[in-house]
ZAMARGU-4260 file (C-alpha; in steps of 0.2 Angstrom, whole numbers, plus 5000, padded with zeros to 4 digits):
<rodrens>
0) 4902/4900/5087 | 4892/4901/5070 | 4905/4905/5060 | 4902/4911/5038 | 4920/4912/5033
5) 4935/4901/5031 | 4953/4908/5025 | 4963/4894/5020 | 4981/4892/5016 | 4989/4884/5002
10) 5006/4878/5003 | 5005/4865/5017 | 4987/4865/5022 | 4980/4859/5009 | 4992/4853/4995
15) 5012/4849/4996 | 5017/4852/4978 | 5005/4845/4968 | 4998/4832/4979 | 4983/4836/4991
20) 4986/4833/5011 | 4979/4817/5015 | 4961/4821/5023 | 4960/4838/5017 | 4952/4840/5002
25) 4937/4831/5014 | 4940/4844/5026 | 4936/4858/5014 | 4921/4847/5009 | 4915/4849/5026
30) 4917/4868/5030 | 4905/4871/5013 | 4893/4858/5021 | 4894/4869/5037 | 4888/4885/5028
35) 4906/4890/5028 | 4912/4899/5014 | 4929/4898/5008 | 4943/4907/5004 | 4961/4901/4997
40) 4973/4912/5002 | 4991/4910/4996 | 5010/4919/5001 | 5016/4910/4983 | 5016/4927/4970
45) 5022/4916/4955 | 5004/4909/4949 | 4989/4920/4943 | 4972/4914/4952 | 4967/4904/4936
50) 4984/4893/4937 | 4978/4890/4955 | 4960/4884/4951 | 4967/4875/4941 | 4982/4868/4951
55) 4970/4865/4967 | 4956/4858/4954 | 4969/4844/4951 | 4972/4842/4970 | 4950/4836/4971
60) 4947/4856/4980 | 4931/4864/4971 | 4935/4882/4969 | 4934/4897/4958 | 4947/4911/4955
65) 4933/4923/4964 | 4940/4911/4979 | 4957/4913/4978 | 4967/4927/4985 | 4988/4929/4982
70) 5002/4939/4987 | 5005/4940/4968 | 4987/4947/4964 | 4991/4958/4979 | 5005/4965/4974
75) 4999/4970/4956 | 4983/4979/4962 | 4993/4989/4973 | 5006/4994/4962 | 4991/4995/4948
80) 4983/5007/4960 | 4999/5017/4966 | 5012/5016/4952 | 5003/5013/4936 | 5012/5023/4925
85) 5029/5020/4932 | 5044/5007/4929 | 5044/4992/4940 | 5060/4984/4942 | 5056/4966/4945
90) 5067/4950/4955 | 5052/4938/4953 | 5046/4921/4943 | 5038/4923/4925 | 5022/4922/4931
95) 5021/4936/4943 | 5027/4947/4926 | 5012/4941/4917 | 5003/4947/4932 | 5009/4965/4932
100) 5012/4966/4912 | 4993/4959/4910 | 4986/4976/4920 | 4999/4987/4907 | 5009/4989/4921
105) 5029/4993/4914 | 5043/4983/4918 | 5061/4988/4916 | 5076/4979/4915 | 5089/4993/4918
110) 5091/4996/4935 | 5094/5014/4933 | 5079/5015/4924 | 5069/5010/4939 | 5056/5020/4947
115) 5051/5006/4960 | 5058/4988/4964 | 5049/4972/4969 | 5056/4958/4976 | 5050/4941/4974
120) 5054/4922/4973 | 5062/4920/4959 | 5071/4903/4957 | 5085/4912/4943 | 5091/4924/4956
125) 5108/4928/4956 | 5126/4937/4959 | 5123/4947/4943 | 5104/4953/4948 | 5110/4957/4966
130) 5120/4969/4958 | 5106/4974/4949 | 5094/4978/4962 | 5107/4986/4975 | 5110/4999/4960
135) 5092/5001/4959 | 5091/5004/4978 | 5105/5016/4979 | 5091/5032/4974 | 5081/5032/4989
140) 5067/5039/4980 | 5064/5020/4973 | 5050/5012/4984 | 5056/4996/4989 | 5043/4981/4989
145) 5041/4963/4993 | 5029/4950/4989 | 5028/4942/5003 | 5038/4938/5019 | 5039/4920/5017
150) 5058/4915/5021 | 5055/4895/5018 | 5043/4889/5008 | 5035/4868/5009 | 5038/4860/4993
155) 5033/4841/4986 | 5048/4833/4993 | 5059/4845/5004 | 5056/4863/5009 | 5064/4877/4998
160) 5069/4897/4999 | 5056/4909/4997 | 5052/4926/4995 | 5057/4931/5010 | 5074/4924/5009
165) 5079/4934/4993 | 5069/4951/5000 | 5082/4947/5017 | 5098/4947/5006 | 5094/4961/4998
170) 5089/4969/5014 | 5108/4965/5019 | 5115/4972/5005 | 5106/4989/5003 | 5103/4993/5021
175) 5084/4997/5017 | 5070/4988/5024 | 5055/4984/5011 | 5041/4999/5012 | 5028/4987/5011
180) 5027/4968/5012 | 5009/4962/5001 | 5007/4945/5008 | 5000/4938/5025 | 5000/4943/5037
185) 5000/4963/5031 | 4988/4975/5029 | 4986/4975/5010 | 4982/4956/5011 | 4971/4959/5027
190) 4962/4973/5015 | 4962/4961/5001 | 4951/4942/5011 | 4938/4958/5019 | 4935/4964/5001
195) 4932/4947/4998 | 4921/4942/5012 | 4907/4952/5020 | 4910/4945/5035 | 4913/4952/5055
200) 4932/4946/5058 | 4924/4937/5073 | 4916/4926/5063 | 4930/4917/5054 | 4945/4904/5056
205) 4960/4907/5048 | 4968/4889/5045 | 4988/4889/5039 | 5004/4877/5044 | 5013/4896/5048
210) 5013/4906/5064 | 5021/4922/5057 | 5009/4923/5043 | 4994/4913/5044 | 4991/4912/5064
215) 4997/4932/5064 | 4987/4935/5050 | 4971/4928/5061 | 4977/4937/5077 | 4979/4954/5070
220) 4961/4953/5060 | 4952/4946/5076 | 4950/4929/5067 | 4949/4911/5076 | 4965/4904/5072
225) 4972/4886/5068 | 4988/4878/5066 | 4990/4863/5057 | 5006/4852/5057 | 5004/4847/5039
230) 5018/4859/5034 | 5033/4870/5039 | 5027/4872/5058 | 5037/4858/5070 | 5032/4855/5088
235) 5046/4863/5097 | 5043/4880/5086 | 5025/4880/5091 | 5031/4878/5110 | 5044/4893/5109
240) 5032/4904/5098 | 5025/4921/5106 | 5014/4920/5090 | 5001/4905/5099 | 4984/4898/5089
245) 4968/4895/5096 | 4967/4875/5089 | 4981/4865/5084 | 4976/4850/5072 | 4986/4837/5062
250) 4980/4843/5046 | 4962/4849/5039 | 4954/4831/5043 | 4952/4839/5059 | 4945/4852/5055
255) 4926/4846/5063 | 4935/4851/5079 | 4933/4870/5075 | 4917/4869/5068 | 4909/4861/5082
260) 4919/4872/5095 | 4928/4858/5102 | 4943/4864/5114
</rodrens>
C-alpha cells in the first residue's frame, strides 16, 4: 500500500503532557521521509491550533497550524456555521472561549439566557454549574452539544477526566443525550481531516492509543488503523474490544512496520 496521508493522535501517541513519547518525534520524522503527509488530530478542545504548534514544537514535532485539526476548532466552525448569531451556554476551559469569542460567536452566562449548550472539559466544573446547565437543558429547544466523547483523558503523570466524563453527568441529570458530539470519531471531525487532505480514505493510517475514537475514527472513514500502547489503551481492553486495529505497535518507533506493509 502506497499510502499519502497520516492522521495522527495527540494525547498519548505522540506526547504525554509536555514530554514527547520516546521514539516518536523519529517516527513522524519517518512518515514525512515516506511521502506521507501528516495530520495532528486532537479530542483535547481547550487549546487553539497555534497553542499546539507551539506545544508539539517544544516536543521536537515540525508542524504548522494548517496541520493540526481539534475538537475545539471543530466545534467552533460548526456552531460558527450553524448558530452564529445565537447565545452559547458554555461548560468548557478558557481556551475553548477564545475560540468561539474569536469568530464573534456570543457566549452567555445566564442559563435561561441560552439558546444552545456545549459541554466541554472544563477543570472548574462544579455543583453550582450543574445546576446551571440542567436549567439550560430544561427547554428542549436548546441544542445540546459536546466537544468531544473523551471520558478519560492521558496526562504527564496519571490519567484524568475528560470531556466525555462532564457531557456523561450531565447526560445523567438532564436525561438528554448530546445532539452532536464534534470530536473523533464523529462525522463533523471525519468532515473536518478530508477538507484537510485530498486523499482516497484507502490511502491513509490513522494512528491513536484509543479504540473508540482513534481506531473507530479509522474504521468508519475506511482508514488503515493502528493502535499504539503508549497511552490509555491496556492489553486486556484491546483483547475484549469489538472495536479491533489493523497493527498494534508499542508506540510510533514502530511505525516503519505500516509503511513497509509488515503484518
Amino acid at each position: 500500500m502506497e499510502y499519502r496521508g497520516a492522521v495522527l493522535d495527540v494525547d498519548g501517541t505522540v506526547v504525554r503532557g509536555d514530554e514527547p513519547i520516546p521514539g516518536a518525534p523519529d517516527g513522524v520524522g519517518r512518515i514525512r521521509s515516506a511521502g506521507v503527509e501528516p495530520l495532528f488530530v486532537s479530542n483535547n478542545p481547550s487549546k487553539a491550533p497555534q497553542a499546539y504548534v507551539r506545544r508539539l514544537s517544544r516536543a521536537g514535532y515540525d508542524v504548522d497550524v494548517e496541520h493540526v485539526v481539534t475538537a475545539g476548532t471543530v466545534s467552533t466552525n460548526y456552531l460558527e456555521n450553524h448558530h452564529p448569531d445565537e447565545s452559547i451556554y458554555l461548560v468548557g476551559a478558557p481556551g475553548l472561549a477564545r475560540q468561539f469569542r474569536d469568530v464573534g460567536l456570543s457566549l452567555v452566562s445566564d442559563p435561561d439566557a441560552a439558546d444552545v449548550v456545549v459541554v466541554s472539559l472544563d477543570k472548574e466544573f462544579d455543583y453550582e454549574e450543574l445546576c446551571a446547565v440542567q436549567w439550560a437543558l430544561e427547554d428542549d429547544d436548546v441544542p445540546f452539544y459536546g466537544t468531544d466523547p473523551d471520558v478519560v483523558i492521558p496526562a504527564e503523570k496519571r490519567n484524568i477526566p475528560g470531556s466525555g466524563a462532564l457531557i456523561n453527568v450531565v447526560v445523567d441529570v438532564t436525561g438528554r443525550q448530546p445532539d452532536v458530539v464534534f470530536g473523533k470519531p464523529n462525522e463533523p471531525t471525519r468532515r473536518a481531516i478530508f477538507e484537510r487532505f485530498d486523499y482516497d480514505p484507502a490511502a491513509c493510517f490513522v494512528v491513536g492509543d484509543r479504540l473508540d475514537t482513534d481506531i473507530a475514527l479509522g474504521n468508519e472513514a475506511g482508514m488503515t488503523t493502528v493502535l499504539v500502547r503508549s497511552g490509555i489503551t491496556d492489553e486486556e481492553t484491546l483483547a475484549n474490544a469489538e472495536i479491533q486495529p489493523d497493527y498494534v505497535l508499542d508506540s510510533l518507533a514502530q511505525i516503519d512496520r505500516v509503511l513497509d506493509g509488515d503484518s
